[in-house]
DRENSE-257863 format. One record per residue (C-alpha): residue in one letter; x, y, z; residue number from 1. Coordinates in nm, 3 decimals, decimal comma. Each point is the difference from the previous one (the first is absolute). Layout:
<rs>
R   resn        c1        c2        c3   resi
R      a         X         Y         Z    NUM
...
</rs>
This chain:
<rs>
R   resn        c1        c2        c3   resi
R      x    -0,181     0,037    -1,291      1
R      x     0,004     0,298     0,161      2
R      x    -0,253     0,180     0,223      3
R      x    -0,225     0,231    -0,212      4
R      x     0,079     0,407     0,023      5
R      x    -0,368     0,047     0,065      6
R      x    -0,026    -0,266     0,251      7
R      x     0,274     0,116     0,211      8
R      x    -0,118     0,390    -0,036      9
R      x    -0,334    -0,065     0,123     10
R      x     0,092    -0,217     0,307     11
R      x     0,308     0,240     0,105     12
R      x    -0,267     0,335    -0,061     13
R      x    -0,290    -0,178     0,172     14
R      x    -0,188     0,200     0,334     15
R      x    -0,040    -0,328     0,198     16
R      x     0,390    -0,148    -0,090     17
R      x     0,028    -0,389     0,067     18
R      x    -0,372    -0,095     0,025     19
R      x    -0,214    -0,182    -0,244     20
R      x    -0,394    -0,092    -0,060     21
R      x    -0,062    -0,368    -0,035     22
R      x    -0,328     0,044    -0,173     23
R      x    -0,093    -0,371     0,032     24
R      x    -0,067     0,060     0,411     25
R      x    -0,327     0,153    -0,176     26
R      x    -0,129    -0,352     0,023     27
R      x     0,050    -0,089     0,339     28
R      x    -0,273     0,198     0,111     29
R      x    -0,393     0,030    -0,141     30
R      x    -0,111     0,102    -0,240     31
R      x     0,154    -0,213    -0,229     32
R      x    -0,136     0,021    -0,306     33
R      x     0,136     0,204    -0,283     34
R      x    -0,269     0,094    -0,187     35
R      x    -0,205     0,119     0,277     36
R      x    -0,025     0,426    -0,008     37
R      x     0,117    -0,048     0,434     38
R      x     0,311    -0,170    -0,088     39
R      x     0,038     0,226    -0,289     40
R      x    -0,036     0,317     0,227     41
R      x     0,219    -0,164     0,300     42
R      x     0,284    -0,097    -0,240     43
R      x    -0,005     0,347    -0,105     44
R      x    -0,016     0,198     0,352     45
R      x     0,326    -0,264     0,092     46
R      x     0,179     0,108    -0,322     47
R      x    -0,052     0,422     0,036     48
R      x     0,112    -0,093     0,373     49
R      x     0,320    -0,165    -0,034     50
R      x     0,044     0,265    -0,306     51
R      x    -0,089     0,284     0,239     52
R      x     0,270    -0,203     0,229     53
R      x     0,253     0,062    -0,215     54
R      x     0,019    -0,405    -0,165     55
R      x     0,163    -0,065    -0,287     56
R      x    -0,008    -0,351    -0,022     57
R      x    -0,262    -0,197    -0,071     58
R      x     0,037    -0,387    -0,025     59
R      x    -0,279    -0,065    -0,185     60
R      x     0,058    -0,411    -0,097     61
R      x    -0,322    -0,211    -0,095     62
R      x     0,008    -0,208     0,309     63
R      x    -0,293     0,080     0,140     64
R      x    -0,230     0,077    -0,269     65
R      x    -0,033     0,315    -0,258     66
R      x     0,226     0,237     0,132     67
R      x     0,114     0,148    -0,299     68
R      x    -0,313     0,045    -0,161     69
R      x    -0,107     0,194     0,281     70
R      x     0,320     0,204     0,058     71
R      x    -0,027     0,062    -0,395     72
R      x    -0,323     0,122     0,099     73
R      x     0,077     0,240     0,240     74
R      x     0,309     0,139    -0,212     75
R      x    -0,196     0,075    -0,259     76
R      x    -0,216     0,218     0,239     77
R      x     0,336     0,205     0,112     78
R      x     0,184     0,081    -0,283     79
R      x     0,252     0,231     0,194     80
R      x     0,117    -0,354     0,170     81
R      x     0,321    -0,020    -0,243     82
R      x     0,281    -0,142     0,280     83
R      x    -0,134    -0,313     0,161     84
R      x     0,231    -0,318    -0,076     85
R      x    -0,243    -0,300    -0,047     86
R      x     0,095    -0,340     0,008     87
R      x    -0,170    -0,303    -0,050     88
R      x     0,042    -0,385     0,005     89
R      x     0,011    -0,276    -0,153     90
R      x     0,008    -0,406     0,055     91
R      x    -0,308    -0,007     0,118     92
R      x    -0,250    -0,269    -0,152     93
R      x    -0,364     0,133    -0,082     94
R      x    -0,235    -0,228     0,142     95
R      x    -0,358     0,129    -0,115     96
R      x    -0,200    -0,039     0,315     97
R      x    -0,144     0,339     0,155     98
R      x     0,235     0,194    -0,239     99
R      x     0,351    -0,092     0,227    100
R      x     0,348     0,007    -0,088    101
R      x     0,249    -0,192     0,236    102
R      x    -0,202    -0,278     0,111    103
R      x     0,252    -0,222    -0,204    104
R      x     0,338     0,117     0,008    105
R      x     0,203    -0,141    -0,314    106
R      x     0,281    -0,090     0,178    107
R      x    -0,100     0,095     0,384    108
R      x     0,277    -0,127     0,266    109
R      x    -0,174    -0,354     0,092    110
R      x    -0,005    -0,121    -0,395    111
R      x     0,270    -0,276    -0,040    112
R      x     0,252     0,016    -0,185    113
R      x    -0,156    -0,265    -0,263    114
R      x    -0,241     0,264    -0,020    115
R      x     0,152     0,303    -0,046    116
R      x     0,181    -0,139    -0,270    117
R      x    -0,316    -0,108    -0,160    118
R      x    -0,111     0,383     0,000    119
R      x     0,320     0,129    -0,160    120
R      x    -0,065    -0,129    -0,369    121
R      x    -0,301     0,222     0,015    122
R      x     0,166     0,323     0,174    123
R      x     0,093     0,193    -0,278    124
R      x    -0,353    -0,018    -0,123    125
R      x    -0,189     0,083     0,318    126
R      x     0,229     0,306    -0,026    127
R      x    -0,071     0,097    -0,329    128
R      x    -0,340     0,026     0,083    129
R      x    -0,003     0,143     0,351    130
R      x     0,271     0,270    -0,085    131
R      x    -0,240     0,093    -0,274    132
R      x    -0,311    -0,041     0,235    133
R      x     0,139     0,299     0,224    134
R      x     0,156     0,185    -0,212    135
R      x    -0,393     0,036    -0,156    136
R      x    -0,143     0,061     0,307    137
R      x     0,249     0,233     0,147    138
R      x    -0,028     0,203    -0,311    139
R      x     0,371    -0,030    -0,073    140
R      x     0,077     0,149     0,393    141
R      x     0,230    -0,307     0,095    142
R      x     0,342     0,128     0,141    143
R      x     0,051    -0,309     0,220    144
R      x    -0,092    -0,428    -0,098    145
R      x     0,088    -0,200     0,259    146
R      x     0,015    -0,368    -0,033    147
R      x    -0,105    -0,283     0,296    148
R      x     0,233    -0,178     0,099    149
R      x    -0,049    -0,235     0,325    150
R      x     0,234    -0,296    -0,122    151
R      x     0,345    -0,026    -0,045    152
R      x    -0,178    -0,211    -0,293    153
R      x    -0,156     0,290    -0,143    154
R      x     0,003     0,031    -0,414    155
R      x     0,092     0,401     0,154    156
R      x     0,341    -0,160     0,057    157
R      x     0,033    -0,257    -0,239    158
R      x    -0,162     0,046    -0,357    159
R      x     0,296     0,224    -0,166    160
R      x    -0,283     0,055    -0,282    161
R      x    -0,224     0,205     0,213    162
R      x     0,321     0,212     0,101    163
R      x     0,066     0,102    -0,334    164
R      x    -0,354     0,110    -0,044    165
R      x     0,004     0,166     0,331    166
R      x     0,371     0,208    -0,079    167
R      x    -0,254     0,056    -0,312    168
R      x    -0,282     0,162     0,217    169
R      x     0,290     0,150     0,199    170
R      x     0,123     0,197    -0,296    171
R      x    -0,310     0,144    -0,053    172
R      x     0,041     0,207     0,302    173
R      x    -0,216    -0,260     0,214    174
R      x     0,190    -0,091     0,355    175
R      x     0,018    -0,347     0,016    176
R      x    -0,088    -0,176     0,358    177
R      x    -0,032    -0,294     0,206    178
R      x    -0,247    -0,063     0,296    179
R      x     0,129    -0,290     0,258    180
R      x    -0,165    -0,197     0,207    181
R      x     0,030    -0,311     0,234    182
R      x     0,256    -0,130     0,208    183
R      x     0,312     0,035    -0,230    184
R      x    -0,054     0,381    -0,084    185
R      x     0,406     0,025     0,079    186
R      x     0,099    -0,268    -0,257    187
R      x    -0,282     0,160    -0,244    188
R      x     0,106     0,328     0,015    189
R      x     0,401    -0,094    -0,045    190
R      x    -0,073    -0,213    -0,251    191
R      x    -0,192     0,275    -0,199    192
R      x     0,330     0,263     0,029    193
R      x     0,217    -0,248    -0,166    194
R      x    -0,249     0,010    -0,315    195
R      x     0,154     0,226    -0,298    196
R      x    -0,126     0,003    -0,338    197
R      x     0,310     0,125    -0,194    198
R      x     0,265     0,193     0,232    199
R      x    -0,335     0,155     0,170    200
R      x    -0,171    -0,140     0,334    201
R      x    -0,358    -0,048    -0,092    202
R      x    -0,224     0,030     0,322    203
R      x     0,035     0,416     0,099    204
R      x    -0,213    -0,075     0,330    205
R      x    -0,114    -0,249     0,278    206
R      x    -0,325    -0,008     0,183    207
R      x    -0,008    -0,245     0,314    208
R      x    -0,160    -0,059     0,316    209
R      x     0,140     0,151     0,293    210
R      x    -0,126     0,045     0,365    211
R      x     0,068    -0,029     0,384    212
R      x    -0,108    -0,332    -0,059    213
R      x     0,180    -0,101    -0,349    214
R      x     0,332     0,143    -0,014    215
R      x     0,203    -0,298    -0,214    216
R      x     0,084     0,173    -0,268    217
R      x     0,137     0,269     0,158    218
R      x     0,350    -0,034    -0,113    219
R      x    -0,054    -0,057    -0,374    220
R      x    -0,209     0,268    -0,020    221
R      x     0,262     0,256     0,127    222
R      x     0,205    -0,161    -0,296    223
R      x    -0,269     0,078    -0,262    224
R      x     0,003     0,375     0,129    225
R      x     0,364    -0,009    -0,021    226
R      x     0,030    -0,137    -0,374    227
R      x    -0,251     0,303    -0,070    228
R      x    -0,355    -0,190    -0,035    229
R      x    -0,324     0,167     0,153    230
R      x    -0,075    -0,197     0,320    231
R      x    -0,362     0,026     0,065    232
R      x    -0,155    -0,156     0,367    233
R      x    -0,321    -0,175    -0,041    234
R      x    -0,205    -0,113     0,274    235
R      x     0,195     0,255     0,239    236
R      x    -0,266     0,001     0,265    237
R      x    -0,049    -0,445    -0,032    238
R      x    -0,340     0,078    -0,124    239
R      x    -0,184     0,040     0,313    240
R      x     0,174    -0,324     0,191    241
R      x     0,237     0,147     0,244    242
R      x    -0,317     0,017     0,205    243
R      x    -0,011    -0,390     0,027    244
R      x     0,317    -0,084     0,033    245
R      x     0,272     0,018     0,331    246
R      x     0,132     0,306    -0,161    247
R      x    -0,290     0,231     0,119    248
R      x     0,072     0,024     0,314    249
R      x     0,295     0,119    -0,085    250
R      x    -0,032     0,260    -0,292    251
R      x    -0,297     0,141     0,248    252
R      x     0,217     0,032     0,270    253
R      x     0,242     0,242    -0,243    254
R      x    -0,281     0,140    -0,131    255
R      x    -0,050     0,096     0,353    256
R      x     0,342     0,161     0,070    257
R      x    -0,012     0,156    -0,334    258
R      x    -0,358     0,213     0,006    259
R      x    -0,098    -0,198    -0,320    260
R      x    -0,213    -0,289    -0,119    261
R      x     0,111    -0,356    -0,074    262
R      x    -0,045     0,068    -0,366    263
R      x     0,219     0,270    -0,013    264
R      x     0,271    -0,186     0,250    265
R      x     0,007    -0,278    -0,304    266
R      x     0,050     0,219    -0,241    267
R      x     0,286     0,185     0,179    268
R      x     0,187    -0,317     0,039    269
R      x     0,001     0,004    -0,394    270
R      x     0,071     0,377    -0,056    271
R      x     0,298    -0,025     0,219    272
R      x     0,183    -0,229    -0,319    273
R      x     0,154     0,227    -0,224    274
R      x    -0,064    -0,271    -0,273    275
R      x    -0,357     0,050     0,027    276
R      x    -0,084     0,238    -0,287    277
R      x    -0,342    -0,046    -0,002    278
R      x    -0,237    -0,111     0,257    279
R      x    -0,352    -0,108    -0,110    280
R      x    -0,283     0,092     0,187    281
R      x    -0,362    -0,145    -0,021    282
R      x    -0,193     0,318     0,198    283
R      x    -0,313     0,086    -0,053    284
R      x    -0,094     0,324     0,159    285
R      x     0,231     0,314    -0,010    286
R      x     0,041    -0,041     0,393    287
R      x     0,168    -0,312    -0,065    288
R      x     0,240     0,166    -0,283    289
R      x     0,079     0,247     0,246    290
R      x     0,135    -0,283     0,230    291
R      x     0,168    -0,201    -0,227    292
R      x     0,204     0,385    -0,133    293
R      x     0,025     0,079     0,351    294
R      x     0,209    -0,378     0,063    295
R      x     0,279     0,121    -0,203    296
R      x     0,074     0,189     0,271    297
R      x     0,011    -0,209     0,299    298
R      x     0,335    -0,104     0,135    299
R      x     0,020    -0,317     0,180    300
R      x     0,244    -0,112     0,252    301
R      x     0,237    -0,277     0,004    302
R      x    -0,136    -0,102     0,262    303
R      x    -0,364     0,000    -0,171    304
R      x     0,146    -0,153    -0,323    305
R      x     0,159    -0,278     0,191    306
R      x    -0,314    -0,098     0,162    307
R      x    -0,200     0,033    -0,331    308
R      x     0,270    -0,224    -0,111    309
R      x    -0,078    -0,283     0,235    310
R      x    -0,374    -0,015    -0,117    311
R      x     0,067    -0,088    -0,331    312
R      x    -0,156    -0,354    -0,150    313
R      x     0,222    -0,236    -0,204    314
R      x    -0,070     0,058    -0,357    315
R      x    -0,197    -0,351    -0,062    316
R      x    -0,228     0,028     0,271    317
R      x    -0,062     0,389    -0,055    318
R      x    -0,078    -0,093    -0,394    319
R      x    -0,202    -0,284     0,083    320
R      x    -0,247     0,207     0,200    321
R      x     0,055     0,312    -0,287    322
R      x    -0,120    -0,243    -0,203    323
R      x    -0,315    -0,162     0,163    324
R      x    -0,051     0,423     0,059    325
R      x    -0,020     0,015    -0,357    326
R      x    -0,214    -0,268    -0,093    327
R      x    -0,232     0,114     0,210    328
R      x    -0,057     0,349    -0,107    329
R      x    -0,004    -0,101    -0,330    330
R      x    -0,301    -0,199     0,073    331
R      x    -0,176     0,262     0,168    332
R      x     0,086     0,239    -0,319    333
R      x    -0,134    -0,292    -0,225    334
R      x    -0,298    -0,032     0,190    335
R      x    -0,070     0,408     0,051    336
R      x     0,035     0,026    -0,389    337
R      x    -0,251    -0,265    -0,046    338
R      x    -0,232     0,149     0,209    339
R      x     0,029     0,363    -0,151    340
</rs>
């Protein structure tokens, strides 16, 4: 499977090269609900800013709620908007309370194995039905479908049936993805380059955590640039933790030497990786997109690098706390949507 024309086009002709929107940061922040005509107008300001920005990317996966209705919405309110690449998710279980996606993950990285297995005899159908889910509310604008995958157990990796149907989705023109988490994000991502359907490789790009304070999978991801996948950086800036961790002392005190803010200190340290094609970013205001543009071009030291090095967390203990992180927001978004 190759990497759509279009797809490649628009991120190589894109203003703002390298950088992403990950839409679903929407929902760390009130107002939360969807429906509401503030939400509505925020989500829209945020979208003709990172436009304005010169964005191209827009990860729009249904994580945190109705992010594709609403950036359906606000496409169909700029017409001229023809070279975005939108990607969404799936692998996410819809739970029903307060209107959330990803408070169940269908095979997140603490499921057993046991488990996991349990979910594959019903992968191919969730698909089915989420593929045509987004497709729906994306109004056919889906370039990029990324899959979860936090398990080395993960029907992503295992259930050859769901590759064929996904080298079918690929041949449609549709990129296909996967979207690691957990601990074993190295083994995960080699694991998912080995996968061919036919002669072909099927999975054309990698999203992953990396940060000052996660750097594990490091290596394999300069080996899914080099085998010609799109290596996209999630979580670039540790959502918000460096601040609580050993490592701020630190990244402040190059901040410091470097006229800049920690923010855009963390997101150097990813920039520098020539593997990093894209680089999401969750800002809000178009001073903060000006930042996170303006990080491409900060140069660290070695010096710098090796003591951002020395701050890192081992990978449990750093995904033990992402996760408690994320259990907690969610709550907060479950309880804001009940309460709009």
């Amino acid at each position: 499977m190759n990497i759509p024309a279009r797809v490649q086009e628009r991120l190589a002709t894109a203003p703002a090269q390298r950088i992403g929107l990950d839409l679903a940061s929407v929902y760390y922040s009130k107002p939360i609900a969807f429906g509401s005509g503030v939400l509505s107008e925020r989500l829209f300001t945020l979208l003709d800013t990172v436009y304005a920005g010169g964005l191209r990317y827009i990860d729009a996966g249904r994580s945190y709620g109705q992010t594709a209705e609403s950036l359906t919405a606000w496409l169909e309110q700029r017409p001229d908007v023809e070279d975005l690449v939108i990607c969404s998710k799936w692998g996410f279980a819809y739970t029903g309370a307060g209107g959330q996606w990803g408070s169940t993950y269908t095979d997140g990285w603490r499921a057993t194995a046991e488990a996991a297995h349990r979910y594959i005899d019903n992968v191919t159908a969730a698909y089915r039905r989420q593929i045509a889910e987004d497709r729906a509310l994306l109004h056919g604008r889906l370039d990029l479908y990324q899959i979860d995958a936090s398990s080395l157990h993960s029907a992503a990796l295992t259930n050859h049936r769901l590759h064929g149907q996904l080298a079918e989705l690929a041949a449609s023109g549709v990129m296909i993805g996967l979207s690691t988490s957990g601990p074993d994000q190295a083994d995960i991502i080699r694991a998912a380059l080995a996968i061919r359907v036919g002669e072909l490789p099927l999975f054309r790009s990698i999203a992953s955590t990396y940060n000052v304070l996660e750097t594990s999978a490091e290596p394999a991801l300069a080996e899914a640039h080099a085998a010609g996948c799109v290596v996209t950086v999630k979580d670039a800036t540790a959502n918000g933790r460096i601040a609580h961790t050993r490592a701020a002392a630190v990244v402040d005190q190059v901040a410091l030497e470097t006229g800049t803010a920690r923010e855009a200190v963390a997101l150097a340290a990813v920039f520098r990786h020539p593997w990093a094609d894209l680089v999401l970013t969750n800002t809000t205001t178009a001073s903060q997109l000006a930042m996170n543009i303006a990080a491409k071009g900060i140069r660290l030291t070695a010096a710098q690098l090796s003591r951002l090095a020395e701050a890192t967390a081992p990978p449990k203990a750093y995904w033990r706390c992402r996760t408690a992180l994320h259990e907690y927001r969610s709550s907060r978004v479950a309880g804001s949507n009940s309460d709009a």
